[in-house]
Backbone as a chain_set.jsonl record, in Angstrom:
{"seq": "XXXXXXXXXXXXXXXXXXXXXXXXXXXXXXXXXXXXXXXXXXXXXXXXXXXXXXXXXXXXXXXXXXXXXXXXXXXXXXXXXXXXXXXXXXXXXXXXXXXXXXXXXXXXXXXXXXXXXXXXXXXXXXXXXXXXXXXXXXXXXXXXXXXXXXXXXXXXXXXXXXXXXXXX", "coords": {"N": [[-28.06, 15.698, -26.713], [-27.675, 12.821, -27.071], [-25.032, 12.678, -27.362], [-24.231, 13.058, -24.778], [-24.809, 11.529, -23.361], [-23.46, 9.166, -24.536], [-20.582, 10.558, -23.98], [-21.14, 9.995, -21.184], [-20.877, 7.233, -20.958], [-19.159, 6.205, -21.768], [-16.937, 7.842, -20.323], [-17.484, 6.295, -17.985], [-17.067, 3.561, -19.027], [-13.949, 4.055, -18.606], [-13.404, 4.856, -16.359], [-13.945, 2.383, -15.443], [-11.649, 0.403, -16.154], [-10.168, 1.663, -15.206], [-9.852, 2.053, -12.766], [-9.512, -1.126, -11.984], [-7.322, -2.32, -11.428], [-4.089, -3.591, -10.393], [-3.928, -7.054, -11.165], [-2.077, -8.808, -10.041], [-1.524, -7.494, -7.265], [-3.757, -7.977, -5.907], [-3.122, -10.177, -5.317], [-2.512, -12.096, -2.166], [-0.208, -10.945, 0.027], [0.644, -12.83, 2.284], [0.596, -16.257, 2.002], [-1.589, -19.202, 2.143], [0.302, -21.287, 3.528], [1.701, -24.454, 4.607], [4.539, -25.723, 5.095], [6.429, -25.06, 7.185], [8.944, -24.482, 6.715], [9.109, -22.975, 4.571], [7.017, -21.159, 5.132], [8.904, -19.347, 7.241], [10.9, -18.467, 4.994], [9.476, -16.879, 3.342], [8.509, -14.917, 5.0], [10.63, -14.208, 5.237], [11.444, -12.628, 3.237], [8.989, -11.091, 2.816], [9.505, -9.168, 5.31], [12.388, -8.03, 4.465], [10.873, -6.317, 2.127], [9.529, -4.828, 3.72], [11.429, -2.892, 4.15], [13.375, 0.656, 3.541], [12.597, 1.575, 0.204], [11.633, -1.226, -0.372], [8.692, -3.3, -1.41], [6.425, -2.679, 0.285], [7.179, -0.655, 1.949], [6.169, 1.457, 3.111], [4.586, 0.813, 5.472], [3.96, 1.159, 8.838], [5.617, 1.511, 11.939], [3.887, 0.595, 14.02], [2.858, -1.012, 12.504], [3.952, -2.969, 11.594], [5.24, -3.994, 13.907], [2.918, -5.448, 14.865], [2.468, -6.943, 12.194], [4.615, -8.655, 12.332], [4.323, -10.112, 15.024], [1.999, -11.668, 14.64], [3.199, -13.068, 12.35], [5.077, -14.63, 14.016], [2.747, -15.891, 15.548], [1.708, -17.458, 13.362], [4.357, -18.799, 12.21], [4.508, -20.461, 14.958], [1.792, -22.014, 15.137], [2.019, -23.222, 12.617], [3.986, -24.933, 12.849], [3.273, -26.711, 14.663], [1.326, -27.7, 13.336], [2.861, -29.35, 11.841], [4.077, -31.239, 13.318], [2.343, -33.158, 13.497], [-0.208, -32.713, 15.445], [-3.09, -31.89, 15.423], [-4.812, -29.16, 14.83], [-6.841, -27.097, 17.356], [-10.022, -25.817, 17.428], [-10.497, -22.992, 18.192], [-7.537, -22.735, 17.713], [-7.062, -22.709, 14.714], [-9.042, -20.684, 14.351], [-7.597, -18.29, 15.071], [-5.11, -18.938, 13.396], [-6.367, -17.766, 10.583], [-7.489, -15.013, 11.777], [-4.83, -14.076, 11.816], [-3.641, -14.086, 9.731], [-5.946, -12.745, 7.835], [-5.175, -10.113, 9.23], [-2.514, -9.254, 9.027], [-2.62, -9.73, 6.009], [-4.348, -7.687, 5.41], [-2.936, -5.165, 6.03], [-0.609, -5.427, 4.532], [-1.732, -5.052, 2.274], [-2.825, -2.519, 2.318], [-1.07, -1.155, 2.683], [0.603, -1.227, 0.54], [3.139, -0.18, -1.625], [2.887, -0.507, -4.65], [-0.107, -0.467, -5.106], [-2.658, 0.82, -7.041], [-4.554, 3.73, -6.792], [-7.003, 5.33, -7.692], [-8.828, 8.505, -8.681], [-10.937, 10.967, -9.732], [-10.956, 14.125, -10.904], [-11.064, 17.321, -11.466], [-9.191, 19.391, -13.613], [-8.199, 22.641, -13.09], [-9.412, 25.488, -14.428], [-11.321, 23.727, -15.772], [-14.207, 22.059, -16.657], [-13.939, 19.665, -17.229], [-13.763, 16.726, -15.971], [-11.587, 14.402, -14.7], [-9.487, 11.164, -14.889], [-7.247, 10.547, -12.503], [-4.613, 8.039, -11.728], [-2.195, 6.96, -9.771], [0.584, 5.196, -7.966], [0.565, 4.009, -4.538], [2.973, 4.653, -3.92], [4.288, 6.741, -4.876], [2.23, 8.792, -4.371], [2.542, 8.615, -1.082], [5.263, 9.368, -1.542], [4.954, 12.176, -2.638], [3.225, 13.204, -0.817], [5.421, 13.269, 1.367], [7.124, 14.749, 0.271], [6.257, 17.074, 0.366], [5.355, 17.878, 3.039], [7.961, 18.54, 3.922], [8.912, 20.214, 2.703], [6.763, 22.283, 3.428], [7.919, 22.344, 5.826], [10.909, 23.151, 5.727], [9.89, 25.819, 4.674], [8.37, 27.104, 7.195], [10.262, 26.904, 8.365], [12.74, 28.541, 7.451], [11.829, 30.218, 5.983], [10.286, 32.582, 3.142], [11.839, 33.31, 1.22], [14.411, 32.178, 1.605], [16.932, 30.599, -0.297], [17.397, 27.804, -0.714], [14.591, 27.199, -0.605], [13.022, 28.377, -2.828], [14.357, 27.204, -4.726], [17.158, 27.985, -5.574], [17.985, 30.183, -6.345], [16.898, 32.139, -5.387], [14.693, 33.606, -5.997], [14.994, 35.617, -8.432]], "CA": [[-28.459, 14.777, -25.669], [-27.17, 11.481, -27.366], [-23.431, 13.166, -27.657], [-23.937, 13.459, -23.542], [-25.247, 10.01, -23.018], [-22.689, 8.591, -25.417], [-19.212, 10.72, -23.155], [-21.074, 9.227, -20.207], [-20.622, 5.924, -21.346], [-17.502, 6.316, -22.151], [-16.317, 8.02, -19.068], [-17.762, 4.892, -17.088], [-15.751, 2.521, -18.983], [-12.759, 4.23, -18.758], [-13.224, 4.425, -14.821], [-14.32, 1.052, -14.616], [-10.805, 0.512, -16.661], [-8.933, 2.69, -14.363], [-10.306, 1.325, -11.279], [-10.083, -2.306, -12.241], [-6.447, -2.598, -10.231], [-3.071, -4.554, -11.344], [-4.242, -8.42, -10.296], [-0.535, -9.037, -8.927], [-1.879, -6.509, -6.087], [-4.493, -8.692, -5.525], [-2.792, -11.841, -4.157], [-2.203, -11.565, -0.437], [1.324, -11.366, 0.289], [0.956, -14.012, 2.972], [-0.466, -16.905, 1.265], [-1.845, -20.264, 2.673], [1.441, -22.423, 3.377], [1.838, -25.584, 5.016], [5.284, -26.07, 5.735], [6.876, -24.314, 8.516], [9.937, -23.753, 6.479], [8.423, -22.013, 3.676], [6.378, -19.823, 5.944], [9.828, -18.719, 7.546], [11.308, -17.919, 3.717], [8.123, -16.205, 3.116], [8.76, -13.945, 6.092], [12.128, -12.943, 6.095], [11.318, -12.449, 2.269], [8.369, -9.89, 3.377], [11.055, -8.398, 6.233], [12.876, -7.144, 3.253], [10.39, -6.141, 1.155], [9.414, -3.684, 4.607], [12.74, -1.931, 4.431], [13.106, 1.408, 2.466], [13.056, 0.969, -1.213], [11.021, -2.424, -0.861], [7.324, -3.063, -1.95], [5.932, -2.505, 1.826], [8.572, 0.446, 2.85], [5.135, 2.05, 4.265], [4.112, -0.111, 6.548], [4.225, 1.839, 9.969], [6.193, 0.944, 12.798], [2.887, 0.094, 15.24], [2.408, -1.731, 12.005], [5.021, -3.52, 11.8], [5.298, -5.12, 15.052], [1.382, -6.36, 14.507], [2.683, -8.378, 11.091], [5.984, -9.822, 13.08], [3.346, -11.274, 15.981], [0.845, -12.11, 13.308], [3.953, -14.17, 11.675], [5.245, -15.448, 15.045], [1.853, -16.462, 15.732], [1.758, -18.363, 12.511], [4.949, -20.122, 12.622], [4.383, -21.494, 16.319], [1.158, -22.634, 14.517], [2.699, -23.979, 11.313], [5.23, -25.829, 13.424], [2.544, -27.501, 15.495], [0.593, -28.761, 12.371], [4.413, -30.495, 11.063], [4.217, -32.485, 14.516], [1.177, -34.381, 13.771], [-0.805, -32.356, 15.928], [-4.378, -31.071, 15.009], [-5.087, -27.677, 15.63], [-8.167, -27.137, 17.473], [-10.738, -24.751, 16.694], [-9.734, -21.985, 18.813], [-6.182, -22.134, 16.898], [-7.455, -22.248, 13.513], [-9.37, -19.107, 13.998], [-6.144, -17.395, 16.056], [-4.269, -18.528, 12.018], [-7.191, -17.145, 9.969], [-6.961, -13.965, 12.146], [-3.317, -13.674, 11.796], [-3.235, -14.019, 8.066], [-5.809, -11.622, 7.066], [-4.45, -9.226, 9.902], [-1.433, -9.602, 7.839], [-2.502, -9.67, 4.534], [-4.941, -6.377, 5.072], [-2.126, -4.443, 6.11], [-0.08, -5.58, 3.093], [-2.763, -4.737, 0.77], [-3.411, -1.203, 2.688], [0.257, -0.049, 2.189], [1.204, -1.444, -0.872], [3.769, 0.847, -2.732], [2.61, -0.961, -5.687], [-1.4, -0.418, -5.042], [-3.201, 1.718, -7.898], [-5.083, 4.777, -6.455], [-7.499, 6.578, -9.126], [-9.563, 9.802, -8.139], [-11.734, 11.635, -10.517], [-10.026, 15.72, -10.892], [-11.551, 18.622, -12.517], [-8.257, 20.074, -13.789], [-8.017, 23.785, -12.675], [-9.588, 25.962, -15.424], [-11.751, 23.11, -16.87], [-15.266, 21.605, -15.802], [-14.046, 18.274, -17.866], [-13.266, 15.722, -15.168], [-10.281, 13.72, -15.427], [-9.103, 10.615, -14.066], [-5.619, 10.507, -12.666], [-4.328, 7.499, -11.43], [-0.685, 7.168, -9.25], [0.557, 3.7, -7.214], [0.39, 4.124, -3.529], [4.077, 5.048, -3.536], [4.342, 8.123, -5.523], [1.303, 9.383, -3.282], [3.25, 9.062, -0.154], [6.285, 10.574, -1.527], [4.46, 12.981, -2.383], [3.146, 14.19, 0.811], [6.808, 13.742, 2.377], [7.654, 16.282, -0.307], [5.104, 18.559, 0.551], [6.036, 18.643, 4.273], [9.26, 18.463, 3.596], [9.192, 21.427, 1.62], [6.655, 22.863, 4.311], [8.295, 22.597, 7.243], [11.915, 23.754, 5.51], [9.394, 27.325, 4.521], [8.03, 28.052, 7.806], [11.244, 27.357, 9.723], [13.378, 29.678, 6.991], [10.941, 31.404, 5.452], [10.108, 31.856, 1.803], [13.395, 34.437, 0.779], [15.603, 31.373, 1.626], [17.492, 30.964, -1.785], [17.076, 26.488, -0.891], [13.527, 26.924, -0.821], [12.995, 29.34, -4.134], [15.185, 27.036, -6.365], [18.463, 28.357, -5.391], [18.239, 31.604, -7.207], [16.349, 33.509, -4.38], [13.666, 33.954, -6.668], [15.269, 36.482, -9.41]], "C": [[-27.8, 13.421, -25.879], [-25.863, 11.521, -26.861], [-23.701, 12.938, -25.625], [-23.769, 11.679, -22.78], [-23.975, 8.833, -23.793], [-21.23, 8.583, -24.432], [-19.954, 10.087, -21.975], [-20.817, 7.92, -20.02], [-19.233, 5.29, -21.212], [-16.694, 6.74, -20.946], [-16.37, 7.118, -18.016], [-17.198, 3.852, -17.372], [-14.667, 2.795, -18.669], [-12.62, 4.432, -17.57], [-13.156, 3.33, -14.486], [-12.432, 0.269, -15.25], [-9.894, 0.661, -15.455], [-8.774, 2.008, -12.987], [-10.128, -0.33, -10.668], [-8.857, -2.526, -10.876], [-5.275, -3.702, -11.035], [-3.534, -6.008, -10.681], [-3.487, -8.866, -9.593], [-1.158, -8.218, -7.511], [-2.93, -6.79, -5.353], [-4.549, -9.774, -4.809], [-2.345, -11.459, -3.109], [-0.775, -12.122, -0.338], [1.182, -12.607, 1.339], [0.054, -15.22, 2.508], [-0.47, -18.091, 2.317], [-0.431, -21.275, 2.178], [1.447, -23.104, 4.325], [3.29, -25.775, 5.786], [5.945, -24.752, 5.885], [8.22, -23.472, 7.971], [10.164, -22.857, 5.328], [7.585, -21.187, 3.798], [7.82, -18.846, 6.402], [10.514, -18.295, 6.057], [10.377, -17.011, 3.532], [8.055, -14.45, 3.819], [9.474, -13.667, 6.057], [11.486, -12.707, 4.265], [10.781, -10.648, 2.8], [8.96, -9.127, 4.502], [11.637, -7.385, 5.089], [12.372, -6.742, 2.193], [9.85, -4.883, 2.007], [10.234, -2.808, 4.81], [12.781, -0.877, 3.154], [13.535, 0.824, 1.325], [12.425, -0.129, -1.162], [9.44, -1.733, -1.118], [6.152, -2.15, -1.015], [6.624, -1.691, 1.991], [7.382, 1.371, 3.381], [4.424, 1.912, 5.096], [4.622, 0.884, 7.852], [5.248, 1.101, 10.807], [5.344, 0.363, 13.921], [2.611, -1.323, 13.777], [2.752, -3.544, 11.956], [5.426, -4.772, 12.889], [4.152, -5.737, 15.468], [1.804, -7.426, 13.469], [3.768, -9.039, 12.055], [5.347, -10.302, 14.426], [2.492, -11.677, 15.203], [2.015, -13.368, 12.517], [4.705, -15.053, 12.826], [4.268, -16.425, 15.641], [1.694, -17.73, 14.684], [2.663, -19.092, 12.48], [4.654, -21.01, 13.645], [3.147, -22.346, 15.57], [1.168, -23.789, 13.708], [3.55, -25.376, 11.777], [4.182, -27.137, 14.317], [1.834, -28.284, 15.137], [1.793, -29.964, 12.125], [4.145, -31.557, 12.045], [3.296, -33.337, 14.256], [-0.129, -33.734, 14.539], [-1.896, -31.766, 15.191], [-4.696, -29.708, 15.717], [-6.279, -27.295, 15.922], [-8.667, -25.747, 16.972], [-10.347, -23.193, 17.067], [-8.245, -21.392, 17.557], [-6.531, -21.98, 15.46], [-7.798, -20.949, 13.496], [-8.359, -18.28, 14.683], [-5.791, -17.466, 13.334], [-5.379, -17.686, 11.706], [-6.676, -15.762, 10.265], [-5.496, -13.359, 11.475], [-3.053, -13.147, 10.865], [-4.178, -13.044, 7.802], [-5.647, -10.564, 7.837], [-3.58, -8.887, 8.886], [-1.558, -9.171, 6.733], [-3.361, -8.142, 4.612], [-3.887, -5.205, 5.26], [-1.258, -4.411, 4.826], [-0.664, -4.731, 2.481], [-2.464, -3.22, 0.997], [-2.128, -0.268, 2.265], [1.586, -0.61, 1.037], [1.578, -0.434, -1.753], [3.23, 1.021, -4.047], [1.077, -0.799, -6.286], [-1.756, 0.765, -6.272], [-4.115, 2.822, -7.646], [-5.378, 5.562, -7.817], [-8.31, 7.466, -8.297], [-9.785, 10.168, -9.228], [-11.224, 13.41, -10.067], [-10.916, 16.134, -11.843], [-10.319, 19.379, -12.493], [-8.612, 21.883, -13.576], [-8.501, 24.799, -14.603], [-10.316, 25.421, -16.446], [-12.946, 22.319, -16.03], [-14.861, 19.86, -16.572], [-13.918, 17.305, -16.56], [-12.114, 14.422, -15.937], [-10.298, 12.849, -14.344], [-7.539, 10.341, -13.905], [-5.521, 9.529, -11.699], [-2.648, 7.382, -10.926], [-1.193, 6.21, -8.184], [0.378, 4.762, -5.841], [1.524, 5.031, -2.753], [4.464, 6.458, -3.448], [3.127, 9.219, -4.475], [1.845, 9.554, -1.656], [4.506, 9.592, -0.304], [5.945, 12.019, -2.143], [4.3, 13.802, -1.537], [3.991, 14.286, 1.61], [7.426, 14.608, 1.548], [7.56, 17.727, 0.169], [5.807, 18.806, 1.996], [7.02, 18.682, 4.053], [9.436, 20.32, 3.207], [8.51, 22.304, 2.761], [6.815, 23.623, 5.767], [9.923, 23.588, 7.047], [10.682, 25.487, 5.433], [8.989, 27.928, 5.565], [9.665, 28.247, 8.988], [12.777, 28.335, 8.846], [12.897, 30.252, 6.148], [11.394, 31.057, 3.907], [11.445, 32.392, 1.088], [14.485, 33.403, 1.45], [15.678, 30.682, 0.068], [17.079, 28.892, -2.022], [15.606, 26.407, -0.794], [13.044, 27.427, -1.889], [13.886, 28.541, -5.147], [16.3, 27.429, -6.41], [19.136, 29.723, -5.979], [17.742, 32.552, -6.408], [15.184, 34.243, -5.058], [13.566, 34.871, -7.637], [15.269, 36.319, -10.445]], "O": [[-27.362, 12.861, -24.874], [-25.449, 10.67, -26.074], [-22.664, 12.35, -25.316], [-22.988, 11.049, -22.068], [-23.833, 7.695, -23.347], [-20.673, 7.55, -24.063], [-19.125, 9.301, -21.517], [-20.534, 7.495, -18.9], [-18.611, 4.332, -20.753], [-15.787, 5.997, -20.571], [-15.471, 7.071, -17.177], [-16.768, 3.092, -16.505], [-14.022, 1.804, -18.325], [-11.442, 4.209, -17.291], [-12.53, 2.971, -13.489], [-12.057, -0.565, -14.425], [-9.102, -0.131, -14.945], [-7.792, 1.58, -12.38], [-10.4, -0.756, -9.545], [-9.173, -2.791, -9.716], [-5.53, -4.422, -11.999], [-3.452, -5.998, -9.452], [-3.836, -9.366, -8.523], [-0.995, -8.979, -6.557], [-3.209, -6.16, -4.333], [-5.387, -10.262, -4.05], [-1.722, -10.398, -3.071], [-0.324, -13.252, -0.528], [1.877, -13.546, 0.95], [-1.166, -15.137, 2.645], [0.368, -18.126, 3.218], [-0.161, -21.786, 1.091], [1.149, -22.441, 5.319], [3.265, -25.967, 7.002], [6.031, -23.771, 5.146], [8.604, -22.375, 8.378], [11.156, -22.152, 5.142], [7.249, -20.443, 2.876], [7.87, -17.694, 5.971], [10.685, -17.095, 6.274], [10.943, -15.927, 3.669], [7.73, -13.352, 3.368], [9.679, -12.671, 6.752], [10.318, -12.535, 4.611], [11.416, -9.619, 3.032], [8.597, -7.966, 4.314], [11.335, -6.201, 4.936], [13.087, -6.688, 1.192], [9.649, -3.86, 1.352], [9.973, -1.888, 5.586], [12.406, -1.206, 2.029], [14.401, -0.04, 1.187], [12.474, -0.493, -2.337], [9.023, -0.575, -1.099], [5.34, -1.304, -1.391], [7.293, -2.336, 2.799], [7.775, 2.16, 4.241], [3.632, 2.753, 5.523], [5.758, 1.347, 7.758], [5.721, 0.064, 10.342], [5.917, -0.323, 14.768], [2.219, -2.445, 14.1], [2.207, -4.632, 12.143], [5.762, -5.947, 12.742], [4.23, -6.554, 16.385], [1.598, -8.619, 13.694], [3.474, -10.156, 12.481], [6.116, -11.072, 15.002], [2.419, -12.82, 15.656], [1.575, -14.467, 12.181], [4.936, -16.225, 12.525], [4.612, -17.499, 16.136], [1.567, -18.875, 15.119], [2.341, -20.264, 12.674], [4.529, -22.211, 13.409], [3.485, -23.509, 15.345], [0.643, -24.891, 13.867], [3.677, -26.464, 11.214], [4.531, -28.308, 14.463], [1.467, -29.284, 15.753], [1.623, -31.18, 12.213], [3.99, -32.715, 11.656], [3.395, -34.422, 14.827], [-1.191, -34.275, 14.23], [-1.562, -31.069, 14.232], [-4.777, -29.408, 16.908], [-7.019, -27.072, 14.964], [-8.057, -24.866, 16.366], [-9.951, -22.373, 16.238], [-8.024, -20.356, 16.931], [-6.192, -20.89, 15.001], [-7.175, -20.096, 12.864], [-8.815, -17.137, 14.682], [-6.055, -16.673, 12.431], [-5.524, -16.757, 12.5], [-5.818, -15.208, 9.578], [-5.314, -12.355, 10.787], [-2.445, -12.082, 10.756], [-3.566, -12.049, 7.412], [-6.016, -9.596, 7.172], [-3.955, -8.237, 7.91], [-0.803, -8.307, 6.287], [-2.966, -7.348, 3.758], [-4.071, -4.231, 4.53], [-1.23, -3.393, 4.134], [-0.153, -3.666, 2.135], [-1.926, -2.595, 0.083], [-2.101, 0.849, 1.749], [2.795, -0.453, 0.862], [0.801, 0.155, -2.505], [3.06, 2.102, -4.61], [0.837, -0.913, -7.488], [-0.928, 1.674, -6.331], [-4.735, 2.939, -8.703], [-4.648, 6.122, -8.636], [-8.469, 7.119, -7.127], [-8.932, 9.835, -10.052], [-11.193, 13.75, -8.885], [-11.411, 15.51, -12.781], [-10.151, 20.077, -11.493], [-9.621, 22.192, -14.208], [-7.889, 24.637, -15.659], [-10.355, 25.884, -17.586], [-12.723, 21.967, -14.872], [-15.645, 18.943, -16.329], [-14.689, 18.082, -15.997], [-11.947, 13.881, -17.03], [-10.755, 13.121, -13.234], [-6.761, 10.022, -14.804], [-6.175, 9.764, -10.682], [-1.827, 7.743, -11.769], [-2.296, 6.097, -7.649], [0.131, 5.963, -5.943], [1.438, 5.725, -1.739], [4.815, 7.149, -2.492], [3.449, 10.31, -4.004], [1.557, 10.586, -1.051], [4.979, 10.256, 0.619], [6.777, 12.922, -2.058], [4.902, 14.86, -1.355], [3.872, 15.06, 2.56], [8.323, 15.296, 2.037], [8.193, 18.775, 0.299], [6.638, 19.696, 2.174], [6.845, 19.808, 3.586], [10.123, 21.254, 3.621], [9.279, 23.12, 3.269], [6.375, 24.571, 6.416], [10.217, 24.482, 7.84], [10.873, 26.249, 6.38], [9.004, 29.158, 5.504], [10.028, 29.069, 9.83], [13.714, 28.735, 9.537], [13.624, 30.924, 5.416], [12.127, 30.196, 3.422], [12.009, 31.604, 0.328], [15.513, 33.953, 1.846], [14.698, 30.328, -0.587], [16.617, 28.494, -3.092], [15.266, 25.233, -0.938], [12.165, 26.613, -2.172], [14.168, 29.028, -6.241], [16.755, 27.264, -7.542], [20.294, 30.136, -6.04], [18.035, 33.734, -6.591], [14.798, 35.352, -4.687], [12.432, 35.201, -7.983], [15.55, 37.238, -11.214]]}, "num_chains": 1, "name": "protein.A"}
């Protein structure tokens, strides 16, 4: 009974561990900036950080054109504070909006994000925790179809789906 109470213990730190998250993954890519021309650096920055191979390369395409009005919205903003102008209440909550529009999307398809799940490995009642970034999880599943859609449209006796040996 102790020995049970003891691995539960233990299995709860080592989730709470697992789960905790890298803190870099925590700061909102669009942060609170002031000038107009360090919001535009900021943005073409995150632009290329949305293109394959960057941090964001899973950001949708409906997504996509929500952050680039979400950052159009904010410059015209940004630009309107530089003038002297006060931004009434209305526009404040328009930025607010914008940014964590913005920044939740970031967060949501962050390559970089830490994904843990609790597994009972196949053949074992232990539970396991396996942890993999956000990235590896969607190339993943473009493997899988990938691989699925090549098997039903040439079947499984095609020698590029078997490993190139045809399965001998």
């Amino acid at each position: 009974m102790k020995t049970t109470w003891m691995l539960t213990i233990l299995m709860l730190s080592i989730s709470g561990a697992a789960f905790a998250g890298d803190q870099a993954a925590k700061e909102p890519a669009v942060k609170k900036i002031t000038d107009p021309a360090e919001f535009k650096a900021l943005t073409a920055s995150l632009q290329t950080e949305m293109q394959p191979g960057g941090r964001y390369a899973y950001v949708k395409p409906d997504e996509h054109r929500r952050i680039d009005a979400d950052f159009q919205k904010l410059q015209a903003l940004l630009e309107k504070q530089a003038t002297g102008v006060a931004l009434s209440q209305s526009e404040l909550a328009q930025q607010y909006t914008a940014q964590s529009e913005a920044n939740a999307l970031f967060r949501q398809r962050d390559g970089e994000r830490q994904i843990c799940e609790r597994v009972e490995p196949i053949g074992s009642h232990v539970p396991k925790i396996v942890c993999q970034s956000y990235a590896q999880i969607q190339d993943s599943r473009e493997d899988t179809q990938k691989f699925l859609y090549k098997t039903s449209k040439n079947g499984v006796n095609d020698p590029s789906v078997r490993g190139g040996n045809g399965g001998h």
